[in-house]
C-alpha positions in Angstrom: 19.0 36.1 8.0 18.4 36.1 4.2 14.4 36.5 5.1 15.5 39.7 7.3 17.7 41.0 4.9 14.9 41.3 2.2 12.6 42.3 4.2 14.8 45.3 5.2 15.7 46.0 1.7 11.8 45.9 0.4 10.9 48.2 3.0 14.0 50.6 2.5 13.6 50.8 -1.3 10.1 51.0 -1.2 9.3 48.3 -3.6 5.7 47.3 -4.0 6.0 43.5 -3.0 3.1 41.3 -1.9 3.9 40.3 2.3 1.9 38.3 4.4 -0.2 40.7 5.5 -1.5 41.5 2.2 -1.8 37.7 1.5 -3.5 36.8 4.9 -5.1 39.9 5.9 -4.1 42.5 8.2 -6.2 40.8 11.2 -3.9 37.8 11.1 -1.0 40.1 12.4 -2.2 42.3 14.6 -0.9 40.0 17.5 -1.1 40.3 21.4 -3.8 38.6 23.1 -6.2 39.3 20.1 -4.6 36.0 18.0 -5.2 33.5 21.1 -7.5 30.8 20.4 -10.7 30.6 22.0 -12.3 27.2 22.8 -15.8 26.3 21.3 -17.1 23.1 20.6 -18.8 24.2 17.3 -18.5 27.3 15.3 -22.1 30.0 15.4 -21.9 30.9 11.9 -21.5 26.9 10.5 -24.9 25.2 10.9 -24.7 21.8 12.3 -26.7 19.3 10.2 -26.5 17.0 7.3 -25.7 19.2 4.5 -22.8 20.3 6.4 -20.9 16.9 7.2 -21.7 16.1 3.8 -19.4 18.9 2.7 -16.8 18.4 5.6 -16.5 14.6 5.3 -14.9 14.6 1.7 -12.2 17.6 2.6 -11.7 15.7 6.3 -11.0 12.5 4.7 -8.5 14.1 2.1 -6.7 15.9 5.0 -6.4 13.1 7.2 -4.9 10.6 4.8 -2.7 13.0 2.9 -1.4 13.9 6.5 -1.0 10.7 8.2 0.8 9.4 4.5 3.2 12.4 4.3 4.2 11.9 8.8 4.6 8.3 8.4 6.9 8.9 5.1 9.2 11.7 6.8 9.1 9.2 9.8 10.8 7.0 7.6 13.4 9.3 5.9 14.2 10.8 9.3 15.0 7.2 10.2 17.4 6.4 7.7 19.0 10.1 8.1 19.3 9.8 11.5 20.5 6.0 11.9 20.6 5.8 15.5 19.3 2.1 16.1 16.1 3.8 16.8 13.0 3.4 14.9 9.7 5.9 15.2 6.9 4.6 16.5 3.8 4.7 13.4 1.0 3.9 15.9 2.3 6.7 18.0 2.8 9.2 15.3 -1.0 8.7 13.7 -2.6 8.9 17.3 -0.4 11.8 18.2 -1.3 14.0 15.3 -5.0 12.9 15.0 -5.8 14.1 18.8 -3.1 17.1 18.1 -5.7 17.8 15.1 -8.5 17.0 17.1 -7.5 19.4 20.0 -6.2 22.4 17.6 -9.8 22.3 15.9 -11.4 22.6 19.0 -9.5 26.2 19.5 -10.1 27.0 15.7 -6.8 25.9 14.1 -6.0 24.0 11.2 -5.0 20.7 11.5 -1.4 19.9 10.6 1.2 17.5 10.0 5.2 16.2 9.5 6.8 19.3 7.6 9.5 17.2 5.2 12.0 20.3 4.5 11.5 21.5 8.0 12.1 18.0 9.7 15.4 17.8 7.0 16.8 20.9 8.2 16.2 20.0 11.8 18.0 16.7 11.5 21.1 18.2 9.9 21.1 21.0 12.3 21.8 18.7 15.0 18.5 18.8 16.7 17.0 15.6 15.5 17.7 13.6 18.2 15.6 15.1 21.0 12.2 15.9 21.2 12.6 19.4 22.4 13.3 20.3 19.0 10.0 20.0 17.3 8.9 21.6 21.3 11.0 24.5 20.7 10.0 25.2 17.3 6.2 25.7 18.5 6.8 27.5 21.1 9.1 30.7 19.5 6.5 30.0 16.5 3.7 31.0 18.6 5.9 33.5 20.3 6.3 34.8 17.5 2.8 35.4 16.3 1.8 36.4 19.8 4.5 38.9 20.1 6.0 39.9 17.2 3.3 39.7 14.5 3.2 42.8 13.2 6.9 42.7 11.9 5.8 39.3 10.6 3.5 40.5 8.6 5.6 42.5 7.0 8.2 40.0 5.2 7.7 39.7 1.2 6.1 36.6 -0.1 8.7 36.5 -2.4 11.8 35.4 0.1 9.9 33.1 1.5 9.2 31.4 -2.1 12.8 32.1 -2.2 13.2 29.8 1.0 11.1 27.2 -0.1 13.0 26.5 -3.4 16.3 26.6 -1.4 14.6 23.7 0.8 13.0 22.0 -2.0 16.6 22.1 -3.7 18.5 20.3 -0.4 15.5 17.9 0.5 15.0 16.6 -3.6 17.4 13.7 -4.1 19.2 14.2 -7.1 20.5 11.0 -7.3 17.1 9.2 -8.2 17.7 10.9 -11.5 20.5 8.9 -12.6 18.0 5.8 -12.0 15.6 6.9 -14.9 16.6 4.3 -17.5 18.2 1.9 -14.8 14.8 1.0 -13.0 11.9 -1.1 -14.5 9.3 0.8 -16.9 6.7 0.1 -14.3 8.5 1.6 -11.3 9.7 4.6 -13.9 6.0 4.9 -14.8 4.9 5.0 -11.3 7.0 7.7 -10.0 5.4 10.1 -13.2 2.2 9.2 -11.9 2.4 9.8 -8.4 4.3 12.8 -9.1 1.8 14.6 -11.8 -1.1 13.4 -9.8 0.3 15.4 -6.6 1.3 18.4 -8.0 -2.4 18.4 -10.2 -4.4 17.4 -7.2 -3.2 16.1 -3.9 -1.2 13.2 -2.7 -4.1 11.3 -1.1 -5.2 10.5 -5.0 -1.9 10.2 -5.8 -1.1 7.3 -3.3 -4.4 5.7 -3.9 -3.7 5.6 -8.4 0.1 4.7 -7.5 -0.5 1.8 -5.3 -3.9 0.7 -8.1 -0.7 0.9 -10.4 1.9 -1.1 -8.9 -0.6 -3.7 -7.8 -1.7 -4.3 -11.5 1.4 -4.4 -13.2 2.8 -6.7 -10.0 -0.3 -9.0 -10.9 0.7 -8.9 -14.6 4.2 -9.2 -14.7 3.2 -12.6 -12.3 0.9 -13.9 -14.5 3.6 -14.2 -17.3 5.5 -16.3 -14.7 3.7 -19.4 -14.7 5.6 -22.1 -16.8 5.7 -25.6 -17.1 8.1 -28.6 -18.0 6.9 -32.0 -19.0 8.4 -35.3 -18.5 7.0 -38.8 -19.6 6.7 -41.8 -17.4 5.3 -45.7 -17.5 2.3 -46.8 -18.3 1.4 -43.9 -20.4 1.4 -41.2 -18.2 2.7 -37.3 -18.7 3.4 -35.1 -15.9 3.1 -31.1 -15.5 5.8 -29.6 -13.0 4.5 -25.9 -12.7 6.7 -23.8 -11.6 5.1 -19.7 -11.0 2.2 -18.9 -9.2 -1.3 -19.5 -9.9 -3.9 -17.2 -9.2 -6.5 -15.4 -11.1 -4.2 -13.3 -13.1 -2.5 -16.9 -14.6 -5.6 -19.1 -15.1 -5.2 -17.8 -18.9 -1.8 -18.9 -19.2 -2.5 -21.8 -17.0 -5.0 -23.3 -19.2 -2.6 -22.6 -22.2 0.2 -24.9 -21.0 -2.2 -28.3 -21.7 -3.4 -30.1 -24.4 -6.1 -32.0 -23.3 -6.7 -33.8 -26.8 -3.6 -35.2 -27.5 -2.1 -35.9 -23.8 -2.2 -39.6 -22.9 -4.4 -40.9 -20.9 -3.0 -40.5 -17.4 -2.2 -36.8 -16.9 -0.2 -35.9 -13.5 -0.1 -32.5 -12.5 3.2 -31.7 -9.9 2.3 -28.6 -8.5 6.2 -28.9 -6.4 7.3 -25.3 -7.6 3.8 -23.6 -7.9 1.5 -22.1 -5.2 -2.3 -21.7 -5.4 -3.0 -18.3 -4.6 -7.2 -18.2 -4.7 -10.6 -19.1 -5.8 -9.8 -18.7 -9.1 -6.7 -21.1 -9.2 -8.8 -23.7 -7.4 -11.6 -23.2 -10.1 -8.8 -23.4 -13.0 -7.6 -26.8 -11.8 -11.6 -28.0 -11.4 -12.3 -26.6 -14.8 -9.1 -28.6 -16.4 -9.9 -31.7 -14.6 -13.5 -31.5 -16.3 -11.6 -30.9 -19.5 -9.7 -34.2 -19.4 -12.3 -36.1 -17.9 -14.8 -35.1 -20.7 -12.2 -37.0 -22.9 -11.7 -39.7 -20.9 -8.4 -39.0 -19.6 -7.5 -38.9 -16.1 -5.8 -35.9 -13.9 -3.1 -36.5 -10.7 -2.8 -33.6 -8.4 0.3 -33.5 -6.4 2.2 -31.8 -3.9 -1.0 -29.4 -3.2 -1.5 -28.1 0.5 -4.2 -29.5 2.9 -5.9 -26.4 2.5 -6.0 -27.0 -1.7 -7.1 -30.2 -0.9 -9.9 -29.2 1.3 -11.0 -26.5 -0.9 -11.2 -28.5 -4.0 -13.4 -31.3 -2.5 -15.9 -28.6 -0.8 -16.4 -27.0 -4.5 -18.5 -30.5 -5.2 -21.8 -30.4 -4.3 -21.5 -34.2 -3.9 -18.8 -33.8 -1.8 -16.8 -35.8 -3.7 -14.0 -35.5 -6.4 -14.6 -37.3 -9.7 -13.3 -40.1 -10.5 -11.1 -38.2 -13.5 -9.8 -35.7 -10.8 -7.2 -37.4 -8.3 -5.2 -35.9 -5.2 -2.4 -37.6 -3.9 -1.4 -36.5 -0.6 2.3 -36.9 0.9 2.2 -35.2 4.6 6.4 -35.9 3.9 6.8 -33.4 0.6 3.1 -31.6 0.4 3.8 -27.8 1.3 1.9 -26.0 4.1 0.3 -22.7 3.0 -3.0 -20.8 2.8 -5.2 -19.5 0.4 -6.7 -15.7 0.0 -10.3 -17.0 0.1 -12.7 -16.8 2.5 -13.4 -20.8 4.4 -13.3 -22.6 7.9 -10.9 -24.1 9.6 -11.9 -27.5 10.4 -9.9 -30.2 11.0 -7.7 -31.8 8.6 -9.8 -35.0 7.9 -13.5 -33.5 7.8 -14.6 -30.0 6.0 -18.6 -29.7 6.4 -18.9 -33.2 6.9 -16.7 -34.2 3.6 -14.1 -36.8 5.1 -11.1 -35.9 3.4 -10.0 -39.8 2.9 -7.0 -38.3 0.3 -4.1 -41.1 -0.3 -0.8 -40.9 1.1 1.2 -43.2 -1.0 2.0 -40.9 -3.8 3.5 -44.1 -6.0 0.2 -45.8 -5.4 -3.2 -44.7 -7.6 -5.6 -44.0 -4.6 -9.7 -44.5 -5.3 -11.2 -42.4 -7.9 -13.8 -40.6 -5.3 -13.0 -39.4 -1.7 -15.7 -40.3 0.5 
């Protein structure tokens, strides 16, 4: 109605306002059967060769992820708003709107997607729940266009800026505001990032920098994690209970926690509380076993999962461990988990032909060197 009214009032009072026709070109309104599309396979006046897919790719790649990103998060608003025990297929949404997109190009559209305000407005107007809705709305759409473009054409660009602000108003949550200050300084760092890089270029960049972001201040707040308590036992020995993971972003602070010259002699390292995460954990507990063993001091690994076992024996070309670097194996307490790091499952007592002959008495020294 408001869009009506103003478009009324700009042509009754003759006031020189910009309208869609002016924006889009006369053409675009002239409707009737002019403004149906016509099939074609591949347009005459674009050349099809290299040059041109090297242009296209780039923009096509752009479009596609900002498109399936912004279906897939009003998928999951509308889910929440609606709350109907009901959750939206993803699977379904991406191939729906990639052969949609496929199909309209064909015909010399534009590929679309999820529109958040309009979806909002939808919902709250009742009409969420069926999918005649989003049916309806393109077919009086492109009624509209077909039969009543001219008047179209003629509505000021300025109420329908007007319209957009009243939908950005009703679909921003003003309530996140009152979380600036609450939140961590990462996530509150985040959300200005994603946000300056959308509105400066386009939210395919913006995902991509926000989730580079998150995963390197996840890594680093992680790597501050890693602690360890010491205890002192018989016959000279000291033992490390980790507790944090390790992985490569904590081999600093992992190598930190040990003093290889001043430790006794036997050395046991609990890793009850701790997970290995990769390559570079396993090489961090090689490399500190070398330390102590290049001082004549022995290292006990416990609690470490058959896969850290296996992993740690393959990294010796002998395929043995040295006789300063120990594994004791409980099947009772040692904790089952994998490692992000590309190997072969073989079975649990031969990896490449290394027999895995690990002890299983963890109050009993087993042999220096697994054959």
């Amino acid at each position: 109605g408001a869009v009506v009214l103003s478009t009324i009032v700009a042509k009754w009072t003759k006031v020189p306002v910009k309208t869609l026709s002016d924006v889009a070109g006369a053409a675009t309104f002239t409707g009737g059967w002019s403004v149906l599309p016509k099939f074609s396979l591949w347009p005459s006046s674009v050349p099809f060769n290299l040059e041109t897919f090297k242009i296209v790719l780039p923009v096509a790649v752009t479009m596609a992820a900002v498109g399936v990103i912004e279906s897939l998060l009003t998928m999951q608003l509308l889910d929440g708003m609606v709350d109907d025990g009901k959750r939206g297929s993803t699977r379904k949404e991406c191939v729906g709107q990639g052969a949609g997109n496929i199909v309209s190009g064909l015909f010399g559209g534009i590929g679309g997607c999820a529109l958040l305000g309009q979806s909002i407005i939808n919902v709250k107007s009742g009409g969420g729940v069926s999918r005649w809705s989003g049916m309806s709305m393109a077919t009086f759409l492109g009624m509209g266009i077909f039969a009543a473009a001219p008047l179209l054409g003629q509505v000021p660009v300025a109420s329908l800026v007007g319209v957009m602000l009243l939908v950005c108003s009703s679909t921003f949550s003003w309530s996140s505001l009152r979380l600036i200050g609450k939140i961590p300084t990462l996530d509150a760092f985040v959300i200005g990032l994603v946000s300056l890089i959308t509105v400066q270029y386009d939210l395919a960049q913006a995902v991509v920098a926000g989730t580079i972001a998150s995963a390197l201040g996840f890594a680093w707040k992680q790597s501050t994690k890693l602690t360890a308590t010491t205890t002192f036992g018989n016959n000279d020995e000291k033992c490390y209970r980790l507790e944090g993971p390790l992985f490569f972003g904590s081999t600093q602070q992992f190598q930190s926690l040990f003093d290889c010259q001043n430790d006794p002699k036997n050395v046991v390292l609990d890793f009850a509380d701790s997970r290995v995460m990769d390559h570079s954990a396993l090489e961090a507990i090689h490399n500190l076993a070398d330390a102590y063993g290049s001082v004549g001091k022995t290292i006990c690994l416990r609690r470490l999962s058959p896969d850290c076992t296996k992993l740690l024996t393959r990294m010796n070309q002998s395929g043995k461990l040295p006789p300063y670097e120990i594994i004791e194996s409980d099947p009772d307490t040692d904790p089952e988990y994998g490692l992000a790091v590309n190997y072969n499952h073989d079975d649990d007592t031969n990896v490449n032909g290394v027999n895995l002959d690990v002890n299983t008495d963890a109050d009993v020294a087993p042999e220096p060197a697994m054959a």
